[in-house]
C-alpha positions in Angstrom: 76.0 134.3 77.6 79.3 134.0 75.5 78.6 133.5 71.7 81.2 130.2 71.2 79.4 128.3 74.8 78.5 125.7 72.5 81.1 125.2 70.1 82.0 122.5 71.7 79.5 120.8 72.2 80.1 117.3 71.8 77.1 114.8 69.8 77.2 111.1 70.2 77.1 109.3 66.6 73.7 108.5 66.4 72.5 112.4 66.7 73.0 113.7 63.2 74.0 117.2 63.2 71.9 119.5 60.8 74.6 122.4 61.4 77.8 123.3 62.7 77.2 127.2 63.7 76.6 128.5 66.8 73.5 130.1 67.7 74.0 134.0 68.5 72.9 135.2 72.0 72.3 131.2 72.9 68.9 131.3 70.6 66.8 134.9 71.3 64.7 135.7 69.1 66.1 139.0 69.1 68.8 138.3 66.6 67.5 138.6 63.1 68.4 136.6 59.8 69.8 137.8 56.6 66.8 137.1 55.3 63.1 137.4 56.0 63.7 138.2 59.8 64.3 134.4 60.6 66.4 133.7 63.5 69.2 131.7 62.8 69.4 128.2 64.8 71.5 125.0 65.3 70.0 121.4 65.2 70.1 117.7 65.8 68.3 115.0 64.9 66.7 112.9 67.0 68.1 109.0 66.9 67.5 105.9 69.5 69.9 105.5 72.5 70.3 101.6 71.7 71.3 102.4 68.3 74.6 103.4 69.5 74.6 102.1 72.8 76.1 104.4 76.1 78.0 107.0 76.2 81.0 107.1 78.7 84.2 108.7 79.7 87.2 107.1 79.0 90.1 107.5 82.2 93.1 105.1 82.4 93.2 101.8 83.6 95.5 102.9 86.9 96.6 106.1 88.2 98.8 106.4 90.8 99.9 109.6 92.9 103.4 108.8 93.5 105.0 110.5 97.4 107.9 110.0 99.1 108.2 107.8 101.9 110.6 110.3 103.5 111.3 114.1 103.9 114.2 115.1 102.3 115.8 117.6 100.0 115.4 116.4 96.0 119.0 116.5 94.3 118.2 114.9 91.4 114.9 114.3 89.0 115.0 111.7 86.4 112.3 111.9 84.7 109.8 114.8 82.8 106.6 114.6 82.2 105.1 112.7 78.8 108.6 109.7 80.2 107.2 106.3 79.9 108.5 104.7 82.9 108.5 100.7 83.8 107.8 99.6 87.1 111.0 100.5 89.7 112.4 103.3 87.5 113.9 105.5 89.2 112.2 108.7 89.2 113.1 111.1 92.1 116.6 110.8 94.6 116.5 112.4 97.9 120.0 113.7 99.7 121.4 110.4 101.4 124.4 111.6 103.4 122.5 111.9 106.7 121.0 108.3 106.2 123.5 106.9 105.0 125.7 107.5 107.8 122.4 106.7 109.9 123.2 103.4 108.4 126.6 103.0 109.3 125.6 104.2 113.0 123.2 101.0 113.3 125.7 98.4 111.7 127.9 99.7 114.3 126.2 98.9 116.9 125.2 95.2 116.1 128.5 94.3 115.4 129.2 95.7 118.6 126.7 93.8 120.5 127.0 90.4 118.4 130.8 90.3 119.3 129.9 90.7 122.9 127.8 88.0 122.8 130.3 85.8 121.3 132.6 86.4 123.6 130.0 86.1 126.2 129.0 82.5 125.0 132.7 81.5 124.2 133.6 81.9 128.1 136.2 83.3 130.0 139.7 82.6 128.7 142.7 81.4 130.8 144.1 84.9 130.7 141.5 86.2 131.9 141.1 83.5 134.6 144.5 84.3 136.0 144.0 88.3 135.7 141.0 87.9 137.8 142.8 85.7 140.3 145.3 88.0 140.4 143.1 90.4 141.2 141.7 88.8 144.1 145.2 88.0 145.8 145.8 91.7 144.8 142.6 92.8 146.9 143.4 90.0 149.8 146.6 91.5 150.7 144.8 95.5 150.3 142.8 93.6 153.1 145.2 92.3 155.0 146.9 95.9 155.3 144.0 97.2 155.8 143.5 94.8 158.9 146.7 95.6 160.5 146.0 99.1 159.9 143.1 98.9 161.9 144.3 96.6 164.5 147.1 99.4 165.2 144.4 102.3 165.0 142.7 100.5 167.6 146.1 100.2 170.3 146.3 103.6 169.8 142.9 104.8 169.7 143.0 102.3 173.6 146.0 104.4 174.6 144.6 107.5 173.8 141.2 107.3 175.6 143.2 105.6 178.7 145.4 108.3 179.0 142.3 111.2 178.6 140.2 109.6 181.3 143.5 109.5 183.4 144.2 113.6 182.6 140.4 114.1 183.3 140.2 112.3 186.8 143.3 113.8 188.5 142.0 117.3 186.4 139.0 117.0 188.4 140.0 115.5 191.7 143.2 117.4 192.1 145.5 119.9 191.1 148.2 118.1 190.0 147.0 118.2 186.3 147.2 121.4 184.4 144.1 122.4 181.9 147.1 122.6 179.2 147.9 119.5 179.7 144.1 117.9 179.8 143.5 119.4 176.4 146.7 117.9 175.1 145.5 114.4 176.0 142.0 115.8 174.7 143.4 116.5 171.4 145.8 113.6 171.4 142.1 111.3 172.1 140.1 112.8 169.2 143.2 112.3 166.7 143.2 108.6 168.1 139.2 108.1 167.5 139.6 109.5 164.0 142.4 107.9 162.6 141.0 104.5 164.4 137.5 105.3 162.6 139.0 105.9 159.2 141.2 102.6 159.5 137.7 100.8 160.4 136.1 102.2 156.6 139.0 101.5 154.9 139.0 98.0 156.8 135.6 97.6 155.3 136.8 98.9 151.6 139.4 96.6 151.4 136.8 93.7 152.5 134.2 94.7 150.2 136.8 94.7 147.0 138.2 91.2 148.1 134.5 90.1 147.6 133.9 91.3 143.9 136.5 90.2 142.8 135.7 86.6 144.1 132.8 87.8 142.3 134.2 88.4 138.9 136.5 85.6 139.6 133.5 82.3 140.0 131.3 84.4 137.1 134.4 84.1 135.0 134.4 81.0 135.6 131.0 79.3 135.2 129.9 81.5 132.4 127.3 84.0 131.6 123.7 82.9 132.9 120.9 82.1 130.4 119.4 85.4 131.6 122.4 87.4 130.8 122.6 85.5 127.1 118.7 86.7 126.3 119.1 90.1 126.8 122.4 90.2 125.1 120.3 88.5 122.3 117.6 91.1 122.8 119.7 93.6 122.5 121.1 92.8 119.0 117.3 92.4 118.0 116.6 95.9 119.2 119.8 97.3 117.3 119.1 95.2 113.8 115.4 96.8 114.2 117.3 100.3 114.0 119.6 99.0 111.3 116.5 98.1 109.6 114.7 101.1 110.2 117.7 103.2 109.2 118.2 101.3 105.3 114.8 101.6 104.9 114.8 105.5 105.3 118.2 104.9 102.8 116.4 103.0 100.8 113.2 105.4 100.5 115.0 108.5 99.3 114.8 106.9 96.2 111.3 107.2 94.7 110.7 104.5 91.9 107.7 104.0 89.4 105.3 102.0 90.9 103.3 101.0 87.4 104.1 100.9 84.4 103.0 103.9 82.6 103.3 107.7 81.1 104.4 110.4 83.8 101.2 112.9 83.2 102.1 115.0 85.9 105.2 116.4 87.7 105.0 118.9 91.0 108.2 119.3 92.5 111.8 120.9 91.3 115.2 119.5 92.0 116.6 121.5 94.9 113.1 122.0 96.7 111.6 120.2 99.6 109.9 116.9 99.7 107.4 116.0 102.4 106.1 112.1 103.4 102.4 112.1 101.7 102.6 115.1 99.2 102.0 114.0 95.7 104.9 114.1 93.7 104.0 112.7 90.1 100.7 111.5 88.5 101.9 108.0 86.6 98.6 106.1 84.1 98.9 102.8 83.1 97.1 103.3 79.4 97.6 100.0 77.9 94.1 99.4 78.8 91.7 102.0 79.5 88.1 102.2 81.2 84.9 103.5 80.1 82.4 104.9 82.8 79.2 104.7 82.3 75.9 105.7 84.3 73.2 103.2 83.2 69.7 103.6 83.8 67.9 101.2 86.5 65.5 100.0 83.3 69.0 99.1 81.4 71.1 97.8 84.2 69.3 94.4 84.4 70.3 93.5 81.1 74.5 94.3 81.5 76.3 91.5 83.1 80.1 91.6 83.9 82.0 89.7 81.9 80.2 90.6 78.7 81.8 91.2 75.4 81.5 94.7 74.0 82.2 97.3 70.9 83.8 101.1 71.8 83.6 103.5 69.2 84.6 107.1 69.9 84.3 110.1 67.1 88.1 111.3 67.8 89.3 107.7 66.0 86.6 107.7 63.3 86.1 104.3 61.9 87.7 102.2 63.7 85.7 100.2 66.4 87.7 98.9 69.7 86.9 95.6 71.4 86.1 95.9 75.2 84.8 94.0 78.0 82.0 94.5 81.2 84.6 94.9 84.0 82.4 95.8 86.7 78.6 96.8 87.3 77.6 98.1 90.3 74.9 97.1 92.7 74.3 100.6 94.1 73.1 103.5 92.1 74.8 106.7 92.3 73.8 109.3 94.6 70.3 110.9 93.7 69.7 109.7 91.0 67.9 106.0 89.4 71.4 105.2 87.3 73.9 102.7 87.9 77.9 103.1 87.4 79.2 100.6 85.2 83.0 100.1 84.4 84.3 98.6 80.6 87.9 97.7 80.2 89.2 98.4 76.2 92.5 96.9 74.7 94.6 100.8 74.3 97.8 98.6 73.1 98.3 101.3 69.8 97.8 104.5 72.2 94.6 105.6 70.3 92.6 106.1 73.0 93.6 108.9 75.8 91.7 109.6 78.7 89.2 112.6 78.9 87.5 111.2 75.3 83.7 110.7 75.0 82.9 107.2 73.9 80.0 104.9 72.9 80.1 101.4 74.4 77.4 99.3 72.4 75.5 97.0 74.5 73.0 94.3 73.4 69.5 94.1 74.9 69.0 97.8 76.2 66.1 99.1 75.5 64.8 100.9 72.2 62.0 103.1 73.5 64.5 106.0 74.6 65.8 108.8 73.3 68.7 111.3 74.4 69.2 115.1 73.9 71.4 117.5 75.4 70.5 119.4 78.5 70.9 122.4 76.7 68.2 121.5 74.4 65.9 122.2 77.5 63.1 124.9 77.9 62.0 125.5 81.4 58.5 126.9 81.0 55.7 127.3 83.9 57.2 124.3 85.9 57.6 122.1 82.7 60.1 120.6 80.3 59.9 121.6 76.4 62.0 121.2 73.4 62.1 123.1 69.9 61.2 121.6 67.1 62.0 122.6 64.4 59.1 122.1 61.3 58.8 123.9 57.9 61.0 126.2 59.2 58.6 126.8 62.2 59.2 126.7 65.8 57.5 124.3 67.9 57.4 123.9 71.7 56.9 119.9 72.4 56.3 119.1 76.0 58.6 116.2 77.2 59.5 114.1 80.2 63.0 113.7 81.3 65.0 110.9 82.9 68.8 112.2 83.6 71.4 110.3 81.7 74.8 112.3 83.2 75.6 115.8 83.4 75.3 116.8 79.6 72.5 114.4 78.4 69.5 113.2 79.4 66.8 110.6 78.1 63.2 111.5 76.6 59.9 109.5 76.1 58.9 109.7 71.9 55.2 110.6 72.0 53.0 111.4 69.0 54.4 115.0 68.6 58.2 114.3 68.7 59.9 111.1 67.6 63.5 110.1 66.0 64.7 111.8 63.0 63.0 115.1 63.6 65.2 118.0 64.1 65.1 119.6 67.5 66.7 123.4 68.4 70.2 122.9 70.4 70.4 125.7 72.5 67.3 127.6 71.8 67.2 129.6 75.1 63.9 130.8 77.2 63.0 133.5 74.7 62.6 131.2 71.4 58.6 131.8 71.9 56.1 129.4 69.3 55.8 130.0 66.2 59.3 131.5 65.6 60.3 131.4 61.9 64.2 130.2 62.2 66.5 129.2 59.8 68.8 125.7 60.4 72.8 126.7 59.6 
């Protein structure tokens, strides 16, 4: 065990210390005195929890992991660590070009879609009513050529097949038709039947196109249907949901204070990566600060929220700090019998800063109790002991222990130790009864 474990070692107000030098090889008996053989030894005196009240930890009020929103590249930090910030300073800025031509994308779009809607509700104008009309006398007379095409397709496509069933009969019946000359009129047949069958589709073309623009021509003119209107509307929902989407991104690549409060902590560089979640700054609101305690379930009836308090802490000696119960739980904390209590302290001058030890004096907690360190502790045979220390004597006194948090814990006076008697802080498992020690 290191010589300086304990130098340290923190001792609420009302333990008084009898010395200030650390006990060599954490108490042995095996390191002698300058005198007499007497093993040199650090003590406390015994004093009454309820004459000081709890101790607690002080933390701040809020603190708040600030992140980005956003993943981005960082091209700008405005802030260092130890900055008091107000709520909505900027602290961090994210590259923007991407997102902000995201932005102009979107407002594209709906100004797009909105103007086609006001056109759509504004009607067809009388331009347009005449283009379209135009368009239909246009696709009449494509028609109507189209028709006449056909209808001459058809005489010769007649005249054709006439003359091949001629050529075939007399081929067949007689000899007065040579096979040149039947697969002239064969040839001349199948020309006919194609070019007849191609007028026919481009007959029906010329048809079809009259209709649509008849089409065009009565939508023009009664309007768009209420159907068309909502999903024009729809649509300029859909793209202002983008736009929003998009100025939002914008807006997030600039990460702002959320509290006001002292910048404790800062992880990331200008020039480095930013990722949506990942802590960026550690921001405490300090104006007020809390005080955690654990109370025992023998104490905890007696503290009510709301109650006025007094905060002393050694690191501002003198100088008592006015708090108040903020919060007292109804569940105890996990194996063990004590209860976690908050107390919210006025910090307005800065004095306080979290990480302190402080004693929160509460009325009405019981008297009976005492508190030593855990290090005071001797572990013997499957019981607890502390040393006390009489006419320069060690003496092993048996005690029972109730935990008070992870340093100190509470003791039950009997008739061998009680307040005011000077106890061994870290006497170690080889401080044996009957030790002759000497208190520096």
């Amino acid at each position: 065990m290191k010589r300086n474990k304990h130098k340290k070692l923190w001792v609420p107000a009302m333990l008084t210390l009898a010395a200030f030098t650390a006990l060599p090889g954490c108490g042995t008996p095996s390191v002698q005195g300058a005198a007499g053989g007497e093993t040199p030894v650090k003590t406390i005196k015994l004093g009454q929890t309820s004459e000081a009240g709890l101790s607690g930890k002080i933390i701040p009020d809020q603190e708040v992991k600030v992140v980005s929103k956003v993943a981005g590249k960082v091209s700008a930090i405005q802030v260092e660590e130890g900055a008091k910030v107000k709520k909505g300073d900027v602290l961090l800025q994210l590259e923007t070009d991407d997102l902000t031509q995201q932005v102009k994308q979107a407002e594209a779009g709906v100004t797009a879609a909105e103007a086609k809607l006001n056109d759509a509700e504004a009607g067809a104008r009388s331009q347009e009513i005449q283009g379209l009309e135009s368009a239909v006398q246009q696709a009449q007379a494509a028609l109507d050529t189209a028709n006449a095409a056909a209808d001459q397709a058809k005489a010769g496509f007649d005249l054709a097949q006439s003359t091949y069933n001629r050529l075939r009969n007399l081929y067949d019946t007689s000899s007065t038709v040579a096979k040149e000359d039947l697969e002239r009129g064969t040839l001349d047949y199948e020309k006919a039947r194609a070019g007849y069958s191609q007028a026919v589709a481009s007959q029906k073309s010329a048809a079809a196109a009259v209709q649509g623009a008849k089409a065009k021509l009565e939508l023009a003119k009664i309007g768009p249907t209420d159907n068309t209107i909502k999903a024009m509307q729809a649509d300029i929902e859909r793209l202002n949901a983008g736009l929003t989407l998009a100025n939002s991104a914008l807006s997030n690549a600039t990460v702002t204070a959320p509290i006001d409060g002292i910048v404790v902590k800062k992880s990331i560089q200008a020039g480095e990566m930013a990722s949506p979640g990942v802590p960026l700054f550690s921001v405490v609101a300090m104006d007020h600060v809390q005080v955690e305690l654990s109370v025992a379930d023998n104490q905890i009836g007696s503290i009510k929220a709301g109650s006025p308090v007094e905060v002393k802490t050694q690191n501002v000696p003198g100088k008592t700090f006015q708090g108040t119960v903020q919060f007292v739980s109804p569940v105890s904390n996990p194996n063990s019998s004590t209860f976690p209590v908050k107390v919210t302290v006025d910090n307005k001058d800065g004095l306080l800063l979290a990480g302190m030890v402080a004693e929160v004096n509460l009325q009405g907690t019981p008297q009976s109790k005492l508190e030593v360190p855990k290090s005071a502790l001797v572990k013997k045979d499957g019981k607890t002991f502390v040393v006390k220390v009489q006419n320069g004597t060690a003496h092993l006194v048996e005690v029972k222990t109730e935990d008070k948090n992870q340093d100190w814990v509470y003791v039950q006076p009997n008739e061998q130790l009680q307040r005011s008697e000077p106890i061994v802080v870290s006497p170690g498992d080889k401080l044996a009864e009957g030790t002759k020690v000497k208190a520096e």
